[in-house]
ZAMARGU-4260 file (C-alpha; in steps of 0.2 Angstrom, whole numbers, plus 5000, padded with zeros to 4 digits):
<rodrens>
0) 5248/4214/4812 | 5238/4214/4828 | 5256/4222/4836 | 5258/4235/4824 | 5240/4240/4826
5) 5244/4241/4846 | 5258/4252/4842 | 5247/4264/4833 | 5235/4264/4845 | 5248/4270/4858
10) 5257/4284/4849 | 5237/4291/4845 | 5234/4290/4865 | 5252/4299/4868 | 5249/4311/4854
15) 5232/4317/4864 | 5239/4318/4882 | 5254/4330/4872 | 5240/4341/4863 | 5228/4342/4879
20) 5245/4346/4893 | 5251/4361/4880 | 5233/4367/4877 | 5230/4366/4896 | 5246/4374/4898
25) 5243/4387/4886 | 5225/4391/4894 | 5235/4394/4910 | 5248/4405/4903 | 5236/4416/4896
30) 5225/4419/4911 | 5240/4422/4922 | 5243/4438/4908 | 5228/4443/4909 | 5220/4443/4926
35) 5227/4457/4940 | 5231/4450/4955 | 5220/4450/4969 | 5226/4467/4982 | 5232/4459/5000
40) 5226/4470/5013 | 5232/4466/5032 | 5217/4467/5043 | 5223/4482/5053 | 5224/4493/5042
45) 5207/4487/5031 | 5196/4500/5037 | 5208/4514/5030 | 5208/4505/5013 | 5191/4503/5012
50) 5189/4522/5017 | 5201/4525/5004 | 5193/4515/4989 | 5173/4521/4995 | 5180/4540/4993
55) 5188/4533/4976 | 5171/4528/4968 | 5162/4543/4978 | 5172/4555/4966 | 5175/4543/4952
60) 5156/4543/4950 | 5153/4562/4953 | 5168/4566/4938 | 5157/4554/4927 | 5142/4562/4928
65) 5148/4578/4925 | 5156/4574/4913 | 5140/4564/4903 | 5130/4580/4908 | 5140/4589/4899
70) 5144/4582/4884 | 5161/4574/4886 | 5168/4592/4892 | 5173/4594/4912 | 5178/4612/4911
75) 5173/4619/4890 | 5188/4623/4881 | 5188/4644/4877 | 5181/4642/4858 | 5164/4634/4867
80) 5165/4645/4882 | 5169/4661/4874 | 5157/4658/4859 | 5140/4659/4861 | 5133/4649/4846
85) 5145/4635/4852 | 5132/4630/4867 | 5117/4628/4872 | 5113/4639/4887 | 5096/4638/4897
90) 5098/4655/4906 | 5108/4671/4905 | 5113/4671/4924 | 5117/4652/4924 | 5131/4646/4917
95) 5120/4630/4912 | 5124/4625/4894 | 5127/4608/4883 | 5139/4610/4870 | 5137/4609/4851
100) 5147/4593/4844 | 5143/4603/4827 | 5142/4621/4826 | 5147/4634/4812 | 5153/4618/4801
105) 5164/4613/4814 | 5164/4595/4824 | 5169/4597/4842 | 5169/4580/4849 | 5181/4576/4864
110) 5190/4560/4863 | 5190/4545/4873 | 5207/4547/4879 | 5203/4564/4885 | 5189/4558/4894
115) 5198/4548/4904 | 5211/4560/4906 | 5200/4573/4913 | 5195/4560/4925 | 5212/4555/4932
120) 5216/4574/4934 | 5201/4577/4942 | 5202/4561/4955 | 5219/4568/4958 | 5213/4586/4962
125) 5198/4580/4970 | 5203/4566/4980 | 5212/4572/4995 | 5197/4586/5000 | 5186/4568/5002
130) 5201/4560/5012 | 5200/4574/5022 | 5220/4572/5026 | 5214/4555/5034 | 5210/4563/5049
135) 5197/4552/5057 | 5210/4538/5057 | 5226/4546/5064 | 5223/4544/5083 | 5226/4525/5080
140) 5240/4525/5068 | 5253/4536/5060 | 5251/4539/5041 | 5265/4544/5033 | 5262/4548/5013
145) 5276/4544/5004 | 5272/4551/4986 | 5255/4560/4977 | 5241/4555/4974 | 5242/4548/4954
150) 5225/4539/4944 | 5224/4529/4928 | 5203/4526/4922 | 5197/4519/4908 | 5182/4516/4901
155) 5175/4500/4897 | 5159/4493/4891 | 5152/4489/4907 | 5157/4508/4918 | 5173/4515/4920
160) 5187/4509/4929 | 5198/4518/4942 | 5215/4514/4950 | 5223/4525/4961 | 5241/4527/4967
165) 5244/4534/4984 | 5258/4526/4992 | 5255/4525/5014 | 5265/4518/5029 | 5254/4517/5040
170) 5260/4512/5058 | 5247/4505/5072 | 5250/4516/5088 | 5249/4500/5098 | 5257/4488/5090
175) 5271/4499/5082 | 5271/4488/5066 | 5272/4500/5049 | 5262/4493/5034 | 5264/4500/5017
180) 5248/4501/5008 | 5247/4511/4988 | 5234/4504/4974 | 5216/4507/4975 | 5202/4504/4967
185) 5182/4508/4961 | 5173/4501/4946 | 5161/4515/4944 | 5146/4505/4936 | 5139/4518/4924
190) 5140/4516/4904 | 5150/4531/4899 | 5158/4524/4885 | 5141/4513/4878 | 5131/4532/4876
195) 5149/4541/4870 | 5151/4530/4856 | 5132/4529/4854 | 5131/4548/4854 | 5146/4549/4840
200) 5136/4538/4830 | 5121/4549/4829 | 5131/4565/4824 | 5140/4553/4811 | 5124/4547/4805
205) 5115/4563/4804 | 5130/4574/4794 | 5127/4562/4782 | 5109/4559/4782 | 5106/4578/4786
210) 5090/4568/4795 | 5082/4584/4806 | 5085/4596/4790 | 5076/4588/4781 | 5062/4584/4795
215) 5062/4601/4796 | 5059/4605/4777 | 5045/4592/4776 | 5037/4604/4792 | 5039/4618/4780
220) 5032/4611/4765 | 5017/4603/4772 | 5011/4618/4786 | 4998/4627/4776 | 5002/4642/4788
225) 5021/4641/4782 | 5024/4647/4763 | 5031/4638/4752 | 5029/4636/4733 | 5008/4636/4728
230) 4997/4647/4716 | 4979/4656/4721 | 4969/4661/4709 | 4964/4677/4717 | 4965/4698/4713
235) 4971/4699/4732 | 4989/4697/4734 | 4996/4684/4750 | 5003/4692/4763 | 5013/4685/4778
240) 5026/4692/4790 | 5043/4684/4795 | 5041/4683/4814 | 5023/4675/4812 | 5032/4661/4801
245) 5046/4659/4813 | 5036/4659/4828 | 5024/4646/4818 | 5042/4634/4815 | 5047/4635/4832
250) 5031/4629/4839 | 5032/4615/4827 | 5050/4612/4829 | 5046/4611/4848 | 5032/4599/4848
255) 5039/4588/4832 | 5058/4586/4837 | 5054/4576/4853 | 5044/4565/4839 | 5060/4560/4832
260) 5066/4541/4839 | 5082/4528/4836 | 5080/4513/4829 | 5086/4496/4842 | 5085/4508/4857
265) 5071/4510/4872 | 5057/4518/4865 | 5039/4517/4865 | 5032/4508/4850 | 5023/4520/4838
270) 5007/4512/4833 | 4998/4511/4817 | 4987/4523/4818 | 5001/4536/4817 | 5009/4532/4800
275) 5016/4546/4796 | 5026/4548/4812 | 5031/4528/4809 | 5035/4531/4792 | 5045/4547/4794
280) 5053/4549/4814 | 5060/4533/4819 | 5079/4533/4812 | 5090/4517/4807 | 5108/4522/4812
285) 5114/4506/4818 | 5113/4488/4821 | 5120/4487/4836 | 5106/4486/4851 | 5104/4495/4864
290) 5088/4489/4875 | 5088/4500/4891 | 5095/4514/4885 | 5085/4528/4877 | 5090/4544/4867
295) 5077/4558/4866 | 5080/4575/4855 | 5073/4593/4862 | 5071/4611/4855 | 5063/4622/4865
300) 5055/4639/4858 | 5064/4649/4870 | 5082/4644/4861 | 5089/4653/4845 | 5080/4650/4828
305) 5088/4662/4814 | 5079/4664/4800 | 5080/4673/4782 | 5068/4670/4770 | 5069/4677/4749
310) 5062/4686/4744 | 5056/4697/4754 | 5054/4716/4759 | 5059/4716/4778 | 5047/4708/4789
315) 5036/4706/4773 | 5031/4691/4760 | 5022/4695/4748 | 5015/4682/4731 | 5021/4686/4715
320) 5039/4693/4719 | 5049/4678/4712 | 5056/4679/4695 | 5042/4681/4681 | 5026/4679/4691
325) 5024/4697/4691 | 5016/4694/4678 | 5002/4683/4684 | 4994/4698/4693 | 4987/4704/4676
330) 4979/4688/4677 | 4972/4686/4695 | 4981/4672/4699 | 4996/4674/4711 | 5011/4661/4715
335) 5024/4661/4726 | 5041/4652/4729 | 5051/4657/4745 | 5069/4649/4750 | 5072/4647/4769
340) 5088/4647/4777 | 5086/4641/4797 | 5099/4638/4809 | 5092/4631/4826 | 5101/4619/4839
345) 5095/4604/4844 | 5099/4594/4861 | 5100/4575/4862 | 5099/4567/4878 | 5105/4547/4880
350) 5098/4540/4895 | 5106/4524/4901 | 5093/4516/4912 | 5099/4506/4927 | 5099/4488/4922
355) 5110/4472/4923 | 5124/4479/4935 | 5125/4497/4931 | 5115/4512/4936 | 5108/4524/4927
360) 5119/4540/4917 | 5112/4554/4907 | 5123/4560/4893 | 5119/4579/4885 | 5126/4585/4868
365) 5118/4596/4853 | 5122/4602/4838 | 5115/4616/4824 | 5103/4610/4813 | 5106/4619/4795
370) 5095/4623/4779 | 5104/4635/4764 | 5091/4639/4753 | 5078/4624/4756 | 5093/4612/4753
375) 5101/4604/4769 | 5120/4611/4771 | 5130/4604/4785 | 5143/4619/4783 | 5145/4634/4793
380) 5136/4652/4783 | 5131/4668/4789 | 5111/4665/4787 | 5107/4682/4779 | 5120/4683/4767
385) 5128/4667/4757 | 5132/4673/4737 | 5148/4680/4742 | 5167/4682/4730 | 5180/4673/4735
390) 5191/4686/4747 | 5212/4686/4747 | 5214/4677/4761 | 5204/4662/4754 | 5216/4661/4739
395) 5228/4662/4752 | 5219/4647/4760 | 5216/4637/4744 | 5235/4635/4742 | 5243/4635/4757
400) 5233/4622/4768 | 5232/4607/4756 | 5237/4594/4766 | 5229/4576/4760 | 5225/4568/4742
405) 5210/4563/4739 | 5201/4556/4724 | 5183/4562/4716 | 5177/4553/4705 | 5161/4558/4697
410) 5147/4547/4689 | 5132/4548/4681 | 5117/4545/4694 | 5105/4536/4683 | 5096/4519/4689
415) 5086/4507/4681 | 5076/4491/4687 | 5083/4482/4672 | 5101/4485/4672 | 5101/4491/4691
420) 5114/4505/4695 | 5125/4513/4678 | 5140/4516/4684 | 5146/4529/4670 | 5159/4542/4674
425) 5158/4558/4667 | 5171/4571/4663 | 5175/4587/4663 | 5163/4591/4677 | 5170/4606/4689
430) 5175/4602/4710 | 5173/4614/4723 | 5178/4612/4740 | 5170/4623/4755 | 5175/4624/4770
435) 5165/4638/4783 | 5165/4651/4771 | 5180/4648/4759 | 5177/4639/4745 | 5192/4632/4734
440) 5190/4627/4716 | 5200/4611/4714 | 5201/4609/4694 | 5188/4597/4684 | 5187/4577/4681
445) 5194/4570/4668 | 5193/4557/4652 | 5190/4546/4667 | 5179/4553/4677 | 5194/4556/4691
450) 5203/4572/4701 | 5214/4570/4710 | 5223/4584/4721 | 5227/4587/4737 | 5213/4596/4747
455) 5214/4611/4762 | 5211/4604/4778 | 5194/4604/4784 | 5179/4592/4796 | 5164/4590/4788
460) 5171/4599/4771 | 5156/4603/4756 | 5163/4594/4741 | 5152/4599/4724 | 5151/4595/4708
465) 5144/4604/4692 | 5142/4603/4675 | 5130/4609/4662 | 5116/4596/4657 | 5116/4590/4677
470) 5110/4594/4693 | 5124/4599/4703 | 5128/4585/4718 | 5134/4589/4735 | 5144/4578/4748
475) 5150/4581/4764 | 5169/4573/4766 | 5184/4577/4778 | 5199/4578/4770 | 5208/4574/4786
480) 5215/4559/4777 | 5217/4551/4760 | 5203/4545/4753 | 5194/4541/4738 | 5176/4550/4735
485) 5162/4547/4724 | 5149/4561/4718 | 5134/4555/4707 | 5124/4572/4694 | 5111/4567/4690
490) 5108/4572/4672 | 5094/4584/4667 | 5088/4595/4652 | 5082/4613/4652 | 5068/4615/4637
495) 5066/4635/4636 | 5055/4632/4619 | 5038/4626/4624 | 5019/4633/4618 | 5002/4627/4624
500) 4987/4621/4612 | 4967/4621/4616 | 4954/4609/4614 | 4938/4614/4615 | 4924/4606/4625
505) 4913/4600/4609 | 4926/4599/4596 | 4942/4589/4607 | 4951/4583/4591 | 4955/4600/4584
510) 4970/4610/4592 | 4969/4628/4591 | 4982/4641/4599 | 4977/4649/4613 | 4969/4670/4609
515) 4977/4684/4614 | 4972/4688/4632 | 4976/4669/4637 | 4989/4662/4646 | 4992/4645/4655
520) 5003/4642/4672 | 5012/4625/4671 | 5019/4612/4683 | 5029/4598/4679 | 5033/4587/4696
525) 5042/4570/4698 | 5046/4567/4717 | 5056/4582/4722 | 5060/4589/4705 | 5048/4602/4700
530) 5048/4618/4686 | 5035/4627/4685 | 5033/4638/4667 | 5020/4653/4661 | 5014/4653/4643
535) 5005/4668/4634 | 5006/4670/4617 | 5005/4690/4618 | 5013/4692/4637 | 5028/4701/4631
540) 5017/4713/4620 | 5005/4716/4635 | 5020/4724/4646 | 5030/4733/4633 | 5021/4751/4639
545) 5018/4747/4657 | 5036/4755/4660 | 5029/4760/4680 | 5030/4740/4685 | 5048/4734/4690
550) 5058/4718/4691 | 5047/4710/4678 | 5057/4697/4670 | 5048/4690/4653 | 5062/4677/4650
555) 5052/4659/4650 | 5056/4648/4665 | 5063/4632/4659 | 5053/4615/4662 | 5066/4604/4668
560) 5066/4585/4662 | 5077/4570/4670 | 5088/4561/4656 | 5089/4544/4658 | 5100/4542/4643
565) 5094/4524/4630 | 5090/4515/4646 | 5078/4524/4657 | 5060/4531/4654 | 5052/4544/4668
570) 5035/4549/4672 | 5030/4565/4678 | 5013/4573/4685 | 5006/4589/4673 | 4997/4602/4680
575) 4991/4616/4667 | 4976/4630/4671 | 4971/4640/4657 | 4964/4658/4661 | 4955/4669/4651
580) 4956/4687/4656 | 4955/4682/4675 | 4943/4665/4674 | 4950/4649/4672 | 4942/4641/4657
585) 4951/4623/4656 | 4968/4614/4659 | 4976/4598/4660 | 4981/4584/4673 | 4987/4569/4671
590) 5005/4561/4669 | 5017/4561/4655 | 5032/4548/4652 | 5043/4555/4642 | 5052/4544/4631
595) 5071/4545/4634 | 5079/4544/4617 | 5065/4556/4611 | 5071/4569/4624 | 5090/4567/4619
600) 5084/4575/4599 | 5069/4588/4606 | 5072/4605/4611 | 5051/4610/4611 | 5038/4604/4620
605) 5020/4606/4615 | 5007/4604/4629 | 4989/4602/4627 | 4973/4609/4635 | 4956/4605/4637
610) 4944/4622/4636 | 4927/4622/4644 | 4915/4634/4638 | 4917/4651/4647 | 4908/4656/4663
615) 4911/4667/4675 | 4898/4657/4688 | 4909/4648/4704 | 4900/4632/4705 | 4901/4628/4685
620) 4921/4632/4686 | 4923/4621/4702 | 4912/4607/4694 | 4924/4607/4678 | 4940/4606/4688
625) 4934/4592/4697 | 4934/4584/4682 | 4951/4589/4674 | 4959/4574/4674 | 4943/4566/4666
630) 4944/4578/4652 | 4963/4576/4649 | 4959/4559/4644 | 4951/4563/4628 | 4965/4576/4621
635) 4984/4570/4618 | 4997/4571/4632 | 5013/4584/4628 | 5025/4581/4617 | 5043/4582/4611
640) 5046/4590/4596
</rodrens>
């Protein structure tokens, strides 16, 4: 027994010594593969190489930096050099400009491997004026170049690495013995690929986030000097003027922008007493960390910011000029809704810091920043004009540029915190695709929820869906390639048929309609969605022989509601003011959920009012709407009828 065990124990031993000799051989194999062999100089002609590979990295490192100054680009291709909305230019007599990566809905990013083409053809052009014909070495030997100058770079994480063929003999002039001499070589320790593919990720992230549009729509919205959508109960109509309004944007573009910082890069921490600017301009685009380098975004008032704001008369903006609130200056009470479309560029600057073997690079690219009518478009429009019909030459484009499939499928965008995301398709719901300023009508879904169909060509492409009973929903998608897409409507209802009832002060219980020269402005808000109706019992009577007033449109504005289906339960903010003649007398505030299974069966809504007694004295009305929302209490919230 003792010698069978012995036997084991000596084909174990053997069995190790085989596993350990081929792993070791294995490890040596693979190191040979992969590491270059070390260059063999002779000592005579050393100080020529070393001249050679100092003028290598010399150049090497000027081609990289002009190429991260501008953008990726070492001479701009025509369609950025010819156009001038493809750069960003910091004077007319300088030829001084970073280049859009995303302008007029087009994406103009140069690749890696022409990066590292332009610098091989660069060190190859560029070379020979630093060799200078090797003159300062050929009173001691006789150089004889054999074939051109040729360069392969690349770039890695660490810099960018150079070899360079230039075949010499070189022959001493005392010794009379020729040495041939040909590769050479510079690692240039600056980052070009770390901020390259750092900067592609920013453009990536913000044509789908469309992060600065809507930075720049909360700018709009919250400036009081900006307008926007608000109501003033005043016989004096608002008055602004366009250039005012865009110089006011620019300046806050200019000082906001540089607010804007990348999550796991080098920036200074925003402290607490800043929330807003915590909460709203530091931007998650990656995980990946980048700890000494740093990426700043600039606008500068001096650059291009096109504007057009509707509606308005010229350089004019006036209260009261949207659809049916011409009505409200019977009242004294004006309101006002203006759409802004803005285009503006915007540079981002990526500054490597010198740190752990490399030195420091700066990188320059921009791109457009674009809003279409207070909604975020990463396409290419014309910024005064955007409701256009579809010309020939876009049928023309329609059918004869189809190139990949892709598959839509559309769902129902409705979430709850019981049942989490309800991943319902919906049919029969029409696809659009627009690319620049062709739009192609690609059918509708099916029983499924699915399209299917081969799409023009386009970068960066707007992909829509709409249907009635939903809001429409927009993606961005490239249909350079097969791919399958998801679109997710969220599902609303329009209510056309809604009256408002009083309560008065001492009697809250009874509910009486409101008298002939009343009316009530309504507001129903949840988060971004917001309709906003009129109600007067006699306010079509009260304009039938005012022939001299135009554009009055009596039709109701509808109050738009989320459906939520069975599942789902929403809750909205109410605002109602009640005037009388032109003195607010009462109103409502408070919130209202609206039962989901009620809203499938209603088509009326029936708000409530609380009335205060009449009194035309400023402090008594500014004491009772402080109180609004006390007074709601005691009368019924809407309803669904």
């Amino acid at each position: 027994m003792k010698q069978k065990r012995g036997q084991v124990t000596v084909f174990i031993i053997v069995g190790i010594i085989i596993l350990l000799t081929a792993t070791i051989a294995f490890y040596i194999t693979q190191r040979t593969a992969v590491v270059k062999p070390e260059r063999v100089v002779p000592p005579e002609v050393e100080p020529i190489s070393d001249f050679i590979d100092n003028c290598v990295e010399i150049v090497g490192e000027e081609c990289v930096r002009l190429l991260a100054a501008n953008g990726g680009y070492l001479e701009f291709p025509p369609e950025v050099k010819n156009n001038p909305e493809a750069s960003i230019r910091f004077s007319p007599l300088a030829d001084t400009r970073v280049p859009l990566w995303s302008y007029q809905g087009l994406t103009a990013i140069p690749s890696q491997q022409k990066m590292e083409y332009d610098i091989e053809q660069y060190l190859d052009e560029n070379l020979p004026s630093c060799l200078n014909n090797l003159d300062q070495f050929r009173q001691q030997f006789d150089i004889n170049e054999t074939e051109n100058i040729t360069t392969e770079a690349e770039l890695t994480d660490n810099g960018v690495s150079i070899e360079v063929t230039y075949p010499l003999e070189i022959e001493s002039k005392i010794r009379k013995q020729k040495i041939p001499i040909e590769t050479f070589r510079a690692d240039i320790p600056l980052r070009l690929k770390t901020v390259y593919e750092l900067a592609k990720t920013i453009l990536e992230q913000e044509n789908e986030d469309a992060k600065l549009e809507e930075l720049t729509l909360e700018l709009i919205t919250l400036d009081p000097q900006l307008p926007y959508t608000d109501m003033e109960f005043s016989c004096s109509p608002k008055v602004w003027y366009v250039n005012e309004v865009r110089d006011r944007l620019s300046k806050l573009l200019t000082a906001d922008i540089p607010l804007i910082k990348i999550e796991n890069t080098d920036y200074l921490p925003v402290p607490d007493s800043r929330p807003y600017e915590k909460n709203h301009f530091i931007w998650d685009i990656t995980e990946r960390k980048y700890p000494t380098t740093a990426v700043s975004f600039t606008y500068d008032q001096r650059w291009p910011l096109d504007m057009y704001i509707r509606p308005s008369d010229g350089n004019l903006l006036k209260s009261n000029s949207q659809k049916g609130f011409d009505l409200l200056g019977f009242f004294c009470m004006h309101l006002w809704h203006f759409t802004y479309d803005v285009k503006y560029p915007v540079k981002v600057t990526i500054t490597d810091e010198a740190a752990d073997g490399h030195d420091r690079l700066d990188f320059n690219f921009g791109f457009d920043v674009l809003i279409n009518h207070n909604q975020p478009d990463r396409s290419s429009f014309g910024i005064e004009s955007f409701d256009f019909e579809q010309l020939p030459q876009d049928v023309q484009y329609c059918e004869e540029t189809r190139t990949h499939e892709m598959t839509v499928t559309t769902y129902d965008n409705i979430s709850t915190e019981t049942y989490g995301d309800l991943l319902e398709t919906i049919k029969d719901v029409n696809i659009s695709y627009t690319c620049l300023r062709r739009t192609c009508n690609m059918g509708e879904t099916g029983n499924f929820g699915e399209l299917r169909a081969r799409f023009p060509y386009c970068i960066n492409g707007i992909l829509r869906g709409t249907k009635e009973g939903y809001a429409p929903a927009m993606k961005f998608v490239s249909s350079n390639e097969p791919k399958d897409v998801e679109l997710h409507l969220t599902p609303i209802k329009e209510i056309e048929n809604y009256k408002v009832v009083k309560h008065y002060m001492h009697t809250p219980g009874i509910a009486q309609e409101l008298s002939e020269n009343e009316m009530t402005a309504i507001t129903v808000k949840r988060n971004t969605l917001q309709s906003s109706g009129i109600y007067a019992p006699e306010k079509i009577e009260a304009f039938e022989d005012i022939e001299e007033i135009e554009d009055v449109d009596t039709t109701p504005l509808p109050i738009t509601l989320l459906r939520g289906g069975e599942f789902q339960d929403y809750t909205y903010d109410i605002t109602i003011y009640l005037i009388s003649g032109d003195i607010m007398t009462g109103g409502y505030k408070g919130q209202w959920t609206v039962p989901s299974e009620a809203l499938e069966d209603s088509d009326e809504i029936v708000f409530h009012v609380y009335e205060w007694p009449y009194t035309q004295t400023t402090e008594k009305i500014a004491g009772h709407m402080a109180k609004i929302a006390e007074y709601s209490a005691e009368i019924p919230a809407p309803e669904l009828r």
